[in-house]
C-alpha positions as CSV (number, residue, x, y, z in Angstrom):
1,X,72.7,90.1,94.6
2,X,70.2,87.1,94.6
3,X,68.7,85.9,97.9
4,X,70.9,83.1,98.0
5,X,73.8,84.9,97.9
6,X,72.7,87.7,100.3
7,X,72.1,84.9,102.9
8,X,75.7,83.4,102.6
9,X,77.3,86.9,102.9
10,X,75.4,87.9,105.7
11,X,76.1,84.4,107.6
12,X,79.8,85.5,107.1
13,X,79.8,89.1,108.1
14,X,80.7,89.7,112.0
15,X,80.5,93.4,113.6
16,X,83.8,94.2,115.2
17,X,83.4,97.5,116.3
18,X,81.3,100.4,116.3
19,X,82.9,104.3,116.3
20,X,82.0,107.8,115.7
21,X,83.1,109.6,112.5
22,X,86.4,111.5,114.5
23,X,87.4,107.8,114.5
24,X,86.6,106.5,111.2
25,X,90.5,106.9,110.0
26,X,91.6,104.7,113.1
27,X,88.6,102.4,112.7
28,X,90.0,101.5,109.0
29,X,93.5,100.1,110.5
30,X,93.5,95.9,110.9
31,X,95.0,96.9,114.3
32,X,92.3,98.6,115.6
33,X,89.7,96.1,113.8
34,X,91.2,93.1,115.6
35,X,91.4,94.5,119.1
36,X,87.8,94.8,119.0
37,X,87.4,91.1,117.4
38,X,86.6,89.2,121.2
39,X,83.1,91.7,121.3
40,X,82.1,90.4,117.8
41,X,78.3,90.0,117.2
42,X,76.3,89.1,114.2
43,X,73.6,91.1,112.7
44,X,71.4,88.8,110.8
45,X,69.0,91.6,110.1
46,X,71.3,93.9,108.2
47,X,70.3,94.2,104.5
48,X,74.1,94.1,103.0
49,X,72.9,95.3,99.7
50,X,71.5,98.2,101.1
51,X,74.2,98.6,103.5
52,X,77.1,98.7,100.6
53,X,75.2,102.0,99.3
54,X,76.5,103.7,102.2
55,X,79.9,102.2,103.2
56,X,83.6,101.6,102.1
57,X,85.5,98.8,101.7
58,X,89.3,97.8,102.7
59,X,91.8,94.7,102.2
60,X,93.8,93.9,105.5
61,X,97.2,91.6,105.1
62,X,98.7,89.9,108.4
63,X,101.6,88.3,108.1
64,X,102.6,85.1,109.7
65,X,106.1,85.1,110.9
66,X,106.0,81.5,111.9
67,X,104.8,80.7,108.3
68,X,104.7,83.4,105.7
69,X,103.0,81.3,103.8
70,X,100.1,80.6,105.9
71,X,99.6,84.3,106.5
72,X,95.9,86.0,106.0
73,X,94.3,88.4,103.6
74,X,90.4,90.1,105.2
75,X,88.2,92.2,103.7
76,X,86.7,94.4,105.8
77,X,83.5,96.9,105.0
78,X,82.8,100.3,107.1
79,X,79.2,100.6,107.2
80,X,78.1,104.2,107.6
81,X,75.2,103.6,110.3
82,X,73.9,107.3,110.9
83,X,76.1,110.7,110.2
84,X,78.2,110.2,113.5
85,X,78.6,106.2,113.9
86,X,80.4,103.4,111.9
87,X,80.2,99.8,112.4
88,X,83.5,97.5,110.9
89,X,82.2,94.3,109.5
90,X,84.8,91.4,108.6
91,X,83.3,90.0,105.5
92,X,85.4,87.8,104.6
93,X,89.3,86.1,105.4
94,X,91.3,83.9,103.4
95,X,94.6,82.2,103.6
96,X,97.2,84.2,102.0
97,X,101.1,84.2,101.3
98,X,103.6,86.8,100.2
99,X,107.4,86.0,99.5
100,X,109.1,82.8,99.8
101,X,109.1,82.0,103.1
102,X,107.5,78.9,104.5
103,X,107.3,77.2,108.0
104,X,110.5,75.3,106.9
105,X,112.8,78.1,105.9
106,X,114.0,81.3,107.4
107,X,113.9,83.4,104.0
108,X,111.0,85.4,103.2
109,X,110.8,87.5,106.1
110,X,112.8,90.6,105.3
111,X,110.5,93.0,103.2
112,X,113.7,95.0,102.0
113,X,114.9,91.9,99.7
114,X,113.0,92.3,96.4
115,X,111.8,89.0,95.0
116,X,112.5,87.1,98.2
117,X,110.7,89.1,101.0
118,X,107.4,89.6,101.7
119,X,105.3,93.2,101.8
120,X,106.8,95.8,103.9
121,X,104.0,96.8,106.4
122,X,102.3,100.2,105.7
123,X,99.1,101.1,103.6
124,X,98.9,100.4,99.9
125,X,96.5,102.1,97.6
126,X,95.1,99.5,95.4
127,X,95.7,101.0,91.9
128,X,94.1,98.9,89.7
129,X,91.7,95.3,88.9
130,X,91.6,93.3,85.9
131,X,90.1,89.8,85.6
132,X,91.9,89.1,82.1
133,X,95.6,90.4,83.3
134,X,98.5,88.4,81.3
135,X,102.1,88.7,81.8
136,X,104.1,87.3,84.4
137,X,101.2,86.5,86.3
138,X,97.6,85.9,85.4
139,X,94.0,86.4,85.0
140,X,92.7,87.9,88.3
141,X,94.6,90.8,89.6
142,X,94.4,93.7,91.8
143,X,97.7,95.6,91.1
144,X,98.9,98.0,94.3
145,X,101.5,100.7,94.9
146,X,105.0,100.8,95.1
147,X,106.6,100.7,98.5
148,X,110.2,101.7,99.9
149,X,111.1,99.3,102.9
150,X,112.2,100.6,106.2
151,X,115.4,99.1,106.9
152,X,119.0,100.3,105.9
153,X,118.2,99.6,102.2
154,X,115.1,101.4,101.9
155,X,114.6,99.2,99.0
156,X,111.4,100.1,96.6
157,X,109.7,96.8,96.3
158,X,107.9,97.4,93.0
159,X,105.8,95.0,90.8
160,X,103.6,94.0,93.6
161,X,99.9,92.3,93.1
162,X,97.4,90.2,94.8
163,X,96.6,87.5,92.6
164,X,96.9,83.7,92.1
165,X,98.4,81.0,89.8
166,X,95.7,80.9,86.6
167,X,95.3,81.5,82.6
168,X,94.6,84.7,81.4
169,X,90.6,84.0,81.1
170,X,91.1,82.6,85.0
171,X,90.7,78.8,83.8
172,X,93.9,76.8,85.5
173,X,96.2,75.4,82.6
174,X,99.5,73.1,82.3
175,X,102.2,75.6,83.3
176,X,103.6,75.8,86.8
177,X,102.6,79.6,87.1
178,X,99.0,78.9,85.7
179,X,98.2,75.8,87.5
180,X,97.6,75.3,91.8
181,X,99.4,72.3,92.9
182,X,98.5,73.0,96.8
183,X,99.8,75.0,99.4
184,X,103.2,75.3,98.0
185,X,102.3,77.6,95.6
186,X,101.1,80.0,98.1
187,X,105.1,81.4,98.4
188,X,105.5,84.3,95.9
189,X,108.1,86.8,94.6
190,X,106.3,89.3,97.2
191,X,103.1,89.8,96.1
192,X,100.0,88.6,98.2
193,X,98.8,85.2,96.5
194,X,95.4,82.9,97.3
195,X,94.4,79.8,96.1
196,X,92.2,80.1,92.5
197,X,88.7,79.9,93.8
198,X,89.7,82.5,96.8
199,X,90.4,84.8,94.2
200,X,87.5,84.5,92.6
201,X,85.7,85.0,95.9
202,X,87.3,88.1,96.4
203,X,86.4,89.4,93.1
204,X,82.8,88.0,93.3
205,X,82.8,91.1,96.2
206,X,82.7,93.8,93.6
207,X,79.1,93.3,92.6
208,X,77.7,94.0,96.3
209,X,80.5,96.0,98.3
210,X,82.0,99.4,97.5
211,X,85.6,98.3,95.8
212,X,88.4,98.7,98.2
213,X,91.0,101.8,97.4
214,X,93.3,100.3,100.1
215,X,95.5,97.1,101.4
216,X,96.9,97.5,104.9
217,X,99.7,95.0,105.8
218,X,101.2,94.1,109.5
């Protein structure tokens, strides 16, 4: 990571909470990440290069039941500050949407109705990445587990990526499902979707974080 760039992330970062390794599972929940959120401080003097050598990573989801489409995708890092204490940095947080529903409709909500619904809430394992994916999405991808809803259905919502509306090699193109035309086109089929270049940002996090093995959605 260049200076430049080490500057910007570490203007960005903001230490949520501190906790010793017995808590380290409960520290990785969003839930327990944002009720520390009003004691936030900033650190300027960490080194996050060096930091990332100790550390993991995790992607948090929080939906928006006012507007699905306006909901919000962090990534969080769990820096391991000596052998019995952690500290939970927010990196980064971007606007995020998953299934159809907007602020002007009252689908989208349900996260048994495949296609239509948004993520059922639970912990994902994040199974793969590819920056070249092509299909019925493209280009930047992080493809995560299956999940069976819990309502009366107990539907297995299947298929399901974080990713955005690009060609294969991540350039936008002429097509409606390769091209952004604005925040419309942040209502998916299910799948968590952000805007091209915060897409990118995420992915530009893989060259100085540990890569995140989970998503947790709320």
């Amino acid at each position: 990571m260049n200076s430049g760039t080490s500057r910007t992330v570490r203007r960005r970062l903001k230490a949520i909470a501190t906790a010793g390794v017995a808590a380290v599972a409960v520290s990785l929940l969003p839930s327990a990440a944002g009720a520390q959120e009003s004691g936030a401080s900033v650190t300027e003097e960490t080194s996050v290069a060096a930091a990332a050598a100790k550390g993991t990573t995790y992607l948090s989801f929080k939906k928006n039941k006012k507007d699905p489409s306006n909901s919000r995708l962090s990534f969080y890092f769990i820096q391991q500050v000596s052998p019995d204490k952690t500290r939970t940095w927010l990196v980064d947080s971007w606007r995020a949407g998953s299934g159809l529903g907007t602020a002007h409709n009252k689908i989208g909500r349900d996260g048994c109705k495949s296609f239509v619904g948004w993520l059922p809430s639970g912990t994902y394992n994040i199974r793969s990445f590819s920056d070249r994916f092509e299909g019925d999405i493209n280009g930047i991808v992080w493809r995560l587990s299956d999940k069976r809803c819990t309502g009366k259905s107990k539907t297995n919502r299947t298929a399901l990526f974080i990713h955005s509306e690009m060609k294969k090699n991540g350039r936008p193109g002429s097509t409606e499902k390769t091209r952004w035309d604005g925040n419309s086109d942040y209502t998916s089929n299910g799948c968590v979707k952000l805007k091209p270049a915060d897409v990118r940002e995420l992915k530009s996090y893989r060259s100085s974080y540990p890569k995140p093995t989970r998503l947790y959605v709320s």
